[in-house]
C-alpha positions in Angstrom: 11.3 -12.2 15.9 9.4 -13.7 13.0 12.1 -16.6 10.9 13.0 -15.7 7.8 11.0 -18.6 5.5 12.5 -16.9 1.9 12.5 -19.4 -1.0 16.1 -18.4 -2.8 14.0 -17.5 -5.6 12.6 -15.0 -3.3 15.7 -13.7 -1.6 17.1 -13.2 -5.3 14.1 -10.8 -5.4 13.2 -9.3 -2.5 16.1 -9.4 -0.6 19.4 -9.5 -2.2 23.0 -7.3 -1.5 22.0 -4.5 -3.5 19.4 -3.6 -6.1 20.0 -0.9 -8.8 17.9 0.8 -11.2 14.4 -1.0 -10.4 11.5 1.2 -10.9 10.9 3.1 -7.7 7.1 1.6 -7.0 9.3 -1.5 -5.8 9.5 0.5 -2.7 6.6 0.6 -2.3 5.4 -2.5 -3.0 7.7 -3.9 -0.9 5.6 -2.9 2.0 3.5 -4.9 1.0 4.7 -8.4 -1.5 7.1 -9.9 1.2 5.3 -8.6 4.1 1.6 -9.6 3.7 2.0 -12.6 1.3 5.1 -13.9 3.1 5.5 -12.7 6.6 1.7 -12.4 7.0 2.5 -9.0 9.0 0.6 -6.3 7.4 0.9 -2.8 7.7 -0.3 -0.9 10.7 -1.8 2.2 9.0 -2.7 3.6 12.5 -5.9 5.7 13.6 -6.3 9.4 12.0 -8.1 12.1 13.9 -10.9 14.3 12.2 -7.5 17.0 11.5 -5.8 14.5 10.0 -8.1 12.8 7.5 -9.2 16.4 6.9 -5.5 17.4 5.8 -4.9 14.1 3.8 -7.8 14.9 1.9 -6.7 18.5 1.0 -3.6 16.9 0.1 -4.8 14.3 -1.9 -7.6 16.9 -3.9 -7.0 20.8 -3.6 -2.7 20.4 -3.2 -2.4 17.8 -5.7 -4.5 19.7 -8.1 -2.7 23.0 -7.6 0.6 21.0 -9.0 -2.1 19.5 -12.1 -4.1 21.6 -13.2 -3.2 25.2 -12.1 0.1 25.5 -13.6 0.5 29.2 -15.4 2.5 30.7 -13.3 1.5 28.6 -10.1 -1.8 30.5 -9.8 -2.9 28.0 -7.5 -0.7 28.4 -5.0 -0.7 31.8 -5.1 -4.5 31.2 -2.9 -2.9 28.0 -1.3 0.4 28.6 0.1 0.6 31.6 2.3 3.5 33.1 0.7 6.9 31.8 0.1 6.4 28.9 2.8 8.8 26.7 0.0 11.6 25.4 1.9 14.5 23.8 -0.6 16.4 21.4 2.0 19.0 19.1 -0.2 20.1 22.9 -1.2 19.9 24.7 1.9 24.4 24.4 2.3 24.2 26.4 -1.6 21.4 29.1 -0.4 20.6 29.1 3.1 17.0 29.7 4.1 16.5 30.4 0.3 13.0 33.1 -0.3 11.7 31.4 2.3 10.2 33.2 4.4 7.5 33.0 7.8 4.2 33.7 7.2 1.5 35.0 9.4 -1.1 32.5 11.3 -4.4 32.6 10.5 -6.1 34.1 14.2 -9.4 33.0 14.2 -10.4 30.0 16.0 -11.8 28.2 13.3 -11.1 25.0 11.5 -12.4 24.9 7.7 -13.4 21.2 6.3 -11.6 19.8 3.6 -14.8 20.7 1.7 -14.9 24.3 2.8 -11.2 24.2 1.6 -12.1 23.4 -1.8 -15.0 25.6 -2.1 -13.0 28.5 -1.2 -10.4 28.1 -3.2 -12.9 27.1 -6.5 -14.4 30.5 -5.7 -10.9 32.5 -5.4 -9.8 30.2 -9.0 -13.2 31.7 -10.5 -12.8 35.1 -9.3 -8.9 36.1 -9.8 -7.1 33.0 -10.3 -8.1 32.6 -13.8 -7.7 35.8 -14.7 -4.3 35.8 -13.6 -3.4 32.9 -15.4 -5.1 34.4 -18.9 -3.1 37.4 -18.2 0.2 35.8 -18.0 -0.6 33.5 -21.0 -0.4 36.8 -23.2 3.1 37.5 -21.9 6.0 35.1 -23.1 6.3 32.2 -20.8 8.2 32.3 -17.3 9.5 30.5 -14.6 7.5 27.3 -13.8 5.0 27.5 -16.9 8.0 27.7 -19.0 9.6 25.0 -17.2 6.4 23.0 -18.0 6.0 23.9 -21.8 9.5 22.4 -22.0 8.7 19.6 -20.6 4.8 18.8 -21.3 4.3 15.3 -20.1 6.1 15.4 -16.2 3.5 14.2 -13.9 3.6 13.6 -10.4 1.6 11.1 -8.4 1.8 10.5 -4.1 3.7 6.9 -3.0 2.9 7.3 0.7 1.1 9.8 2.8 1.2 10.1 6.4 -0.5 12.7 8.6 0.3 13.8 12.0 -1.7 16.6 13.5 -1.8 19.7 11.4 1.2 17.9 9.5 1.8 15.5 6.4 4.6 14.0 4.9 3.9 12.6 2.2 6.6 10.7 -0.6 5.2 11.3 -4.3 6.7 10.2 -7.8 7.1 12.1 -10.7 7.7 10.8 -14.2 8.5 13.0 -17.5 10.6 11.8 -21.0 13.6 13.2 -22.2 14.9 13.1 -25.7 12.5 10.4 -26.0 13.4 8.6 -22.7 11.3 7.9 -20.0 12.8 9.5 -16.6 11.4 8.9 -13.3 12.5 10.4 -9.5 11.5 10.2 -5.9 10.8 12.9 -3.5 9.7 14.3 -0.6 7.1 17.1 0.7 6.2 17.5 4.2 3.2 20.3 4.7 2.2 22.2 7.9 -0.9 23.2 7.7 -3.1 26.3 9.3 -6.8 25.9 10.6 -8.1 27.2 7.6 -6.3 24.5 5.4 -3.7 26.9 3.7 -0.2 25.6 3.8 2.3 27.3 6.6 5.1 25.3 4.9 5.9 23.1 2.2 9.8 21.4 2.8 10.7 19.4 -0.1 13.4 17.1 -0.3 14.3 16.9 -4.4 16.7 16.2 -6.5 17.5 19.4 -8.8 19.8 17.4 -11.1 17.2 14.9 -12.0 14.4 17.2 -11.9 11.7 17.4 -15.0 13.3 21.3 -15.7 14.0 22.3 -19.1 17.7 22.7 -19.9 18.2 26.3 -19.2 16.8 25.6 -15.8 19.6 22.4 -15.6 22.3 24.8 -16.5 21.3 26.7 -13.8 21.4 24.6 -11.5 24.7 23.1 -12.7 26.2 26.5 -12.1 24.7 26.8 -8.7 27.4 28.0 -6.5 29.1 24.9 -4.5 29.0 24.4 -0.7 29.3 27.5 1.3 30.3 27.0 5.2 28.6 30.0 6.3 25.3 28.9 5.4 25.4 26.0 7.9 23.0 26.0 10.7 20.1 27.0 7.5 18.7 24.1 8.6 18.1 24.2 12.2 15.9 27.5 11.2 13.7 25.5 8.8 13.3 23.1 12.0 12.6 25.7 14.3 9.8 27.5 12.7 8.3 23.8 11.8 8.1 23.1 16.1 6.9 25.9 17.1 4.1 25.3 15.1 3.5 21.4 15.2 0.7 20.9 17.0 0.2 18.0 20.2 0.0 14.7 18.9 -1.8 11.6 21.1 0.2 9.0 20.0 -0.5 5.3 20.6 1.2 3.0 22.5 2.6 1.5 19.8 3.4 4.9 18.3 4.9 5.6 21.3 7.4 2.6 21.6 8.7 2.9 18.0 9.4 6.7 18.7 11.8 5.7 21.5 13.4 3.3 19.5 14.5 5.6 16.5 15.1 8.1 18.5 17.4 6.2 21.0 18.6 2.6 20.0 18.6 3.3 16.1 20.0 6.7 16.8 22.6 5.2 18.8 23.1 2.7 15.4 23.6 5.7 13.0 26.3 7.1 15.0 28.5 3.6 15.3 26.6 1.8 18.3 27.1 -1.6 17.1 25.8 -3.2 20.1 22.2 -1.2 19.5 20.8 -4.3 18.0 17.8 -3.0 16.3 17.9 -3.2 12.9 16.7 -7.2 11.6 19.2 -9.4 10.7 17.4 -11.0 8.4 14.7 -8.6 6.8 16.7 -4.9 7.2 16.9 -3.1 3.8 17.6 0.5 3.1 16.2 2.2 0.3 17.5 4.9 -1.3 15.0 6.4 -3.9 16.6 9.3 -5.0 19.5 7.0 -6.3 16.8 4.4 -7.1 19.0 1.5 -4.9 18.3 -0.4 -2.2 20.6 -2.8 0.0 20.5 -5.1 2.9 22.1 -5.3 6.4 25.6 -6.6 5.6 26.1 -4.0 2.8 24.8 -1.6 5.3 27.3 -2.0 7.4 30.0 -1.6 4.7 28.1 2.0 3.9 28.5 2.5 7.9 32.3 1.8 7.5 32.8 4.1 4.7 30.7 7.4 6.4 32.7 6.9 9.5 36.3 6.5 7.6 35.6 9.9 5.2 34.0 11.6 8.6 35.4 10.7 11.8 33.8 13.2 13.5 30.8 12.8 12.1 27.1 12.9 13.8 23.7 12.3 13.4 21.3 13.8 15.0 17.4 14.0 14.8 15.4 17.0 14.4 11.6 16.0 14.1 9.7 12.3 14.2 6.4 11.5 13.2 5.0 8.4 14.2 2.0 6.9 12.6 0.7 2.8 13.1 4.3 0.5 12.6 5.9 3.5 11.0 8.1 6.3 12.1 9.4 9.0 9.7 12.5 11.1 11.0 14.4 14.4 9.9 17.9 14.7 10.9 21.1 16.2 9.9 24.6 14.5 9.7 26.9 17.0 10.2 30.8 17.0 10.3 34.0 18.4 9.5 35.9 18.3 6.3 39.7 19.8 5.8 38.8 21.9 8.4 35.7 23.0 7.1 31.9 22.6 9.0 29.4 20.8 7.3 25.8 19.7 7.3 23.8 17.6 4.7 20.2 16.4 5.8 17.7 13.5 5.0 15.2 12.2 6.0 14.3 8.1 6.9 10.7 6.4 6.4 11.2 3.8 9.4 8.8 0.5 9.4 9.1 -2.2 12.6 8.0 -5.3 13.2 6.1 -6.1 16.5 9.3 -6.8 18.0 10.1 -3.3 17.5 13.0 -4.4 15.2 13.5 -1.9 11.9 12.7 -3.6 8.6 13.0 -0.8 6.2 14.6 2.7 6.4 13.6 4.6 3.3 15.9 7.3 3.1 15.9 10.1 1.1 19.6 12.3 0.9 21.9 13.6 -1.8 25.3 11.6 -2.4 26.2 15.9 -3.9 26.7 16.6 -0.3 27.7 13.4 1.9 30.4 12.4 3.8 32.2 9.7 1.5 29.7 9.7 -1.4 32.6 8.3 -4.3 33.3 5.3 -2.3 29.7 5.2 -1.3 28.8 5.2 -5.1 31.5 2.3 -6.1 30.2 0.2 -3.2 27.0 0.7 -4.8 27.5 0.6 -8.4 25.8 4.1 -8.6 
C-alpha cells in the first residue's frame, strides 16, 4: 500500500472531509493531479479490442453528433437508435419500464466499421433525415426541439468513456445558463450496441430536476407522480434484456482480480462488512456528481451509519460490472423496506484500485429523491 506523502496544503485540496459545489471536471481530474504527479500511479486505461475502439469511435463521432447537430425532433436518432431503446433509470420507481421497449437484432453476420457507420447514416441524414427535420420546422415546435429553443446554449461534452464488448458506459457533462446563470450537471449513458453499430439500448442515469428543460418541461416533472410500489422490480427488466445481450468479454488478469473484489469484498463493505477492508484508509473518496460533492473515508462511514439506521433491512446488490485497466464500473440496486412499503432506488459506481487492489475512488451516481435516509444524508453533507 503506497504512504500517503500529502503536503497539508494538499490534503486541504485534494483530500479533505467533504467538498461541495466544485466544478464537476475536479472529478475528473482527480484521476489524474494527485495520482500521477503525487502518487506517481497512473491510470491503467486497459487494452480495447477492434469492437471496442470501433464503438468508442461511434460514440465519440456519429452518437455525439446525433445529440449536436441533429436536434429537430431527434431526427438523428430516429436512423441511430432502433426504436425506443431509452431506458430512464433514476425514474424507473415513478414509471416503470417507461416507452421503452425491446427492439429486434440485426441477423446478419456482419460487423459495420465505425466508418461504414457514419457513411450510412450521412446517406440516410441526406436522403430523409433532412427532410424530416425541414418538415417539422414548419410545424410549431415540440418535444425535444422545443426543449432546445428554450434553452439554446445546453451543451453536452463526455468526462470518461469506457468500452466493454459491444458495450460503453460512458459519464458526459452538460452545461446550459439559466436566467443568466451558468448551470452544469453530471450524468450517465451506458449503450449496447448491434453489429451494425445502431444502438440496442441507451440507459441514462440523469437528473430531471436539474436538467437543461424549459420550464413547462420542469413543471412536469415536478408533478410527476411520486413513488409507486408496484413498479418495483422495473429494474431487474432493464438488466435482463441488457445480459442477454452483452456479449463475452476476455478480461485481463488484472481486470479479473478487481472484478472479484467489487463484487465480493466491497460488496460485502456496502452492505455493513466492516471487516472487508478494502477501501484505502488514506486515499478513499466518494464522489457524488449529481450532487456535485465528494467526501473521504471517515465521512463515509458516517453516510454508512445513516443508510443503515433509516433502512435496516436494507441491501445492495450488483446487477452488471464492467471492468476495464484499474477500473471497474458497477450497476446495482439498494433495495429496502419503508413503513411497510417495498422499495428500490439504483446507481451506479465508477471503481478505481490501486495495485494493491485497494479502492481509491467510487464515483457514484444516484438520486438523494429516492434514498434511504437522504435528509440526514443531505445535513451530513451540507447539500
Amino acid at each position: 500500500m503506497s504512504k500517503l506523502t500529502l503536503t497539508d496544503q494538499e490534503e486541504a485540496a485534494f483530500n479533505p472531509e467533504v467538498t461541495r459545489n466544485r466544478a464537476l471536471d475536479y472529478f475528473f481530474a482527480f484521476d489524474n493531479v494527485p495520482l500521477q504527479f503525487i502518487y506517481r500511479d497512473r491510470v491503467v486505461p486497459g487494452e480495447l479490442t477492434d469492437l471496442e475502439k470501433r464503438n468508442k469511435a461511434i460514440t465519440e463521432t456519429v452518437w455525439l453528433e446525433a445529440y449536436h447537430q441533429y436536434l429537430v425532433c431527434n431526427v438523428g436518432y430516429l436512423y441511430l437508435y432502433r426504436g425506443p431503446v431509452l431506458q430512464m433509470v433514476f425514474q424507473a420507481h415513478q414509471f416503470g419500464a417507461g416507452t421503452f421497449a425491446p427492439p429486434a437484432e440485426e441477423t446478419r453476420q456482419f460487423e459495420a466499421s465505425a466508418e461504414a457507420v457514419q457513411a450510412n447514416f450521412d446517406a440516410w441524414m441526406a436522403e430523409k433525415g433532412w427532410k424530416m427535420a425541414d418538415a417539422q420546422r414548419e410545424k410549431p415546435p415540440a418535444a425535444s426541439w422545443k426543449s432546445l429553443l428554450g434553452v439554446p446554449d445546453r451543451t453536452v461534452r463526455i468526462a470518461s468513456l469506457m468500452p466493454v464488448g459491444n458495450q460503453v458506459v460512458l459519464e458526459l457533462i452538460s452545461t446550459w445558463t439559466e436566467h443568466g446563470v451558468l448551470n452544469e450537471t453530471g450524468w450517465v449513458v451506458v449503450l449496447l450496441y448491434d453489429v451494425d453499430g445502431t444502438v440496442l439500448q441507451d440507459r441514462s442515469y440523469i437528473d430531471l430536476a436539474n436538467w437543461p428543460s424549459t420550464r413547462a418541461r420542469k413543471q412536469q416533472i415536478v408533478k410527476a407522480p411520486k413513488d409507486r410500489p408496484h413498479l418495483t422490480g422495473a429494474m431487474d427488466t432493464f438488466y435482463d434484456y441488457h445480459r442477454a445481450r452483452r456479449t463475452d468479454v476476455a478480461y485481463s488478469e488484472l481486470e479479473k482480480r478487481n472484478l472479484s473484489i467489487i463484487e465480493g469484498a466491497w460488496l460485502d463493505t456496502q452492505n455493513g462488512d466492516r471487516d472487508a477492508r478494502v477501501l484505502h484508509p488514506e486515499r478513499f473518496r466518494r464522489q457524488l456528481p449529481i450532487q456535485k460533492c465528494s467526501y473521504n473515508l471517515k465521512t463515509a462511514g458516517e453516510v454508512t451509519a445513516i443508510i443503515k439506521e433509516a433502512a435496516p433491512d436494507g441491501k445492495m446488490r450488483l446487477a452488471l460490472t464492467y471492468a476495464k485497466g484499474d477500473q471497474v464500473v458497477a450497476e446495482g440496486i439498494i433495495a429496502w423496506n419503508e413503513d411497510g412499503v417495498d422499495k428500490e432506488s439504483p446507481f451506479i459506481s465508477f471503481l478505481m484500485l490501486d495495485k494493491d487492489g485497494l479502492v481509491i475512488r467510487d464515483r457514484r451516481y444516484l438520486t438523494m429523491d429516492n434514498w434511504p435516509g437522504a435528509t440526514k444524508l443531505k445535513a451530513l453533507l451540507g447539500l
